[in-house]
Phi, psi and omega in degrees: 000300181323303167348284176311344186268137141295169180302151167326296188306322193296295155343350213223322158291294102061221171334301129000297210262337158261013142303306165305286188087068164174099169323329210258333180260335186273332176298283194303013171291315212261346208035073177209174206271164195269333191284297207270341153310305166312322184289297165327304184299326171298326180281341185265329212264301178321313199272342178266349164111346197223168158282161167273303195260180169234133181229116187255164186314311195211044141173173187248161189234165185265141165264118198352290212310305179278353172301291187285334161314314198265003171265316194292326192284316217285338177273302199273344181267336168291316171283357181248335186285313198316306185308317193270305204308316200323289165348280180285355164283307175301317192277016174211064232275320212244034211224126153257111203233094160290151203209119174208165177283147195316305196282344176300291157354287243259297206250027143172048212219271184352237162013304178284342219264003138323322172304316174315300192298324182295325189270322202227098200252335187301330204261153176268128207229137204200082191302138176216111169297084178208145168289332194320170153277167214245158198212058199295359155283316158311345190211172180260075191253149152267305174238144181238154153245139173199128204282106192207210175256008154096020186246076179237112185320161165053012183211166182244120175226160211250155137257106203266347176198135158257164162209189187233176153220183200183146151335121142202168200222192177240145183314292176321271169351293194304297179297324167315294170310002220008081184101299238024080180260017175214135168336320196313314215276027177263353199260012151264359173286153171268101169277111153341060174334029194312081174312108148104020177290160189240337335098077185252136150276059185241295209279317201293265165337321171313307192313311192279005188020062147226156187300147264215085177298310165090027178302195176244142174179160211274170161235175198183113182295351177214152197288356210258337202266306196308304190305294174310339172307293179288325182300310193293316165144044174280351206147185170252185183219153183275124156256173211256150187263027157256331160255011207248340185312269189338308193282339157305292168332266168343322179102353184291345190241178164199125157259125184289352172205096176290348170294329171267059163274156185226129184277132171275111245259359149285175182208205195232118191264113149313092184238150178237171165284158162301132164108348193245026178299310225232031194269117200300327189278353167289286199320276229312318185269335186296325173322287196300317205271339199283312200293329183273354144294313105024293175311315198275349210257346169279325177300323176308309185290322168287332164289314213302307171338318218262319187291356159245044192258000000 
């Protein structure tokens, strides 16, 4: 039996690259060089005797042969993840492994999950902080939060809050500046960054038909370190108004034109395996998580009330 198996890995390049059609997306999935998912795939093609694939000018297509291989690896790797979380699930019956994003994680995951803990006393609850994608064949993650487009291989998401964003500052900065009470007067601030953000002030200015200052200003690779930027008086920051509430509440921030949002075409996602919605350690945080959005979405609606009194 082993004979008859091709290598493992060849599987796995496989699979990656006909989920994808795209060598090049299946390399950075596996974290491996492009060259060598093309050598596997070659080596898998060798031992069953046929191509897998068709290489079309600028993509690749499955040919009947990699169709039905690849319906067949995707049923049996789905049935060995089921098998093994199963497993690793029995030897770990009370452990809740949460996966959640940096910036989420930082300014408004934390702060809560004393409730969590409180609510669900039977479970051990375990933050594991990373941006990374959640890899639920690989790990014992139960639930992920991510901040994305609601698309994650191997999972099922929920979209639990969308948001917008806006100008906000530290109170002090803002009075430096004298006031700012009109967009125009951003274009002399020293503007805040968020690398690799989808929602730029650029696009933020369009909205506004206004030119583009296009200033000098720090960048900062997660939203919650930008944020933390405008409390220190660095500029203004676009915030994201999910993670910017609490520091709005609190005086540290001011948003300087609340009206003047711009929607964000990501949002903040519940992801789980397929197949685990009804798993009690599922349930038990979609429960907890469903309340505590409720909450905050009340709170919101009631300062924004109360500041227009």
């Amino acid at each position: 039996m082993p004979d008859q198996l091709p290598p493992l890995q060849t599987l796995r390049a496989f699979e990656a690259t006909a989920r994808r059609l795209s060598m090049t997306l299946a390399a950075a999935e596996l974290h491996l060089t492009h060259g060598a998912v093309s050598r596997q795939i070659k080596a898998l093609e060798d031992h069953l005797g046929v191509p897998l694939f068709l290489r079309l000018t600028r993509r690749l297509a499955l040919t009947e042969a990699g169709a039905a291989y690849f319906g067949a690896i995707t049923r049996l790797l789905s049935e060995l993840a089921r098998e093994s979380e199963s497993i690793r699930r029995k030897n770990e019956p009370t452990r809740l492994l949460v996966s959640a994003g940096v910036s989420f994680a930082s300014k408004w995951l934390t702060p809560r999950l004393h409730r969590l803990m409180a609510r669900c006393p039977d479970y051990h609850v375990h933050l594991d902080v990373t941006d990374a994608p959640v890899d639920f064949a690989a790990s014992a993650v139960d639930v992920a939060l991510r901040y994305g487009n609601g698309v994650y291989p191997g999972g099922s998401a929920e979209r639990i809050m969308n948001e917008t964003v806006s100008p906000v500052c530290a109170p002090a900065y803002r009075d430096r500046m004298g006031g700012l009470r009109s967009p125009r007067d951003l274009g002399r601030c020293q503007l805040i960054h968020e690398i690799g953000m989808t929602i730029t002030w650029e696009r933020w200015f369009e909205m506004m038909d206004l030119p583009y200052p296009k200033t000098r200003g720090p960048g900062y690779s997660h939203g919650s370190m930008s944020i933390e930027a405008a409390i220190r008086g660095e500029g203004v920051a676009l915030g994201r108004s999910v993670l910017v509430a609490e520091d709005l509440a609190a005086g540290r921030l001011v948003a300087l034109f609340p009206k003047a949002k711009l929607e964000v075409e990501w949002g903040y996602d519940l992801v789980y395996r397929v197949g685990n919605g009804d798993h009690p350690k599922v349930r038990a945080f979609r429960n907890w998580i469903a309340g505590e959005v409720r909450e905050f979405a009340n709170s919101k609606r009631s300062r924004r009330r109360s500041s227009r009194r």
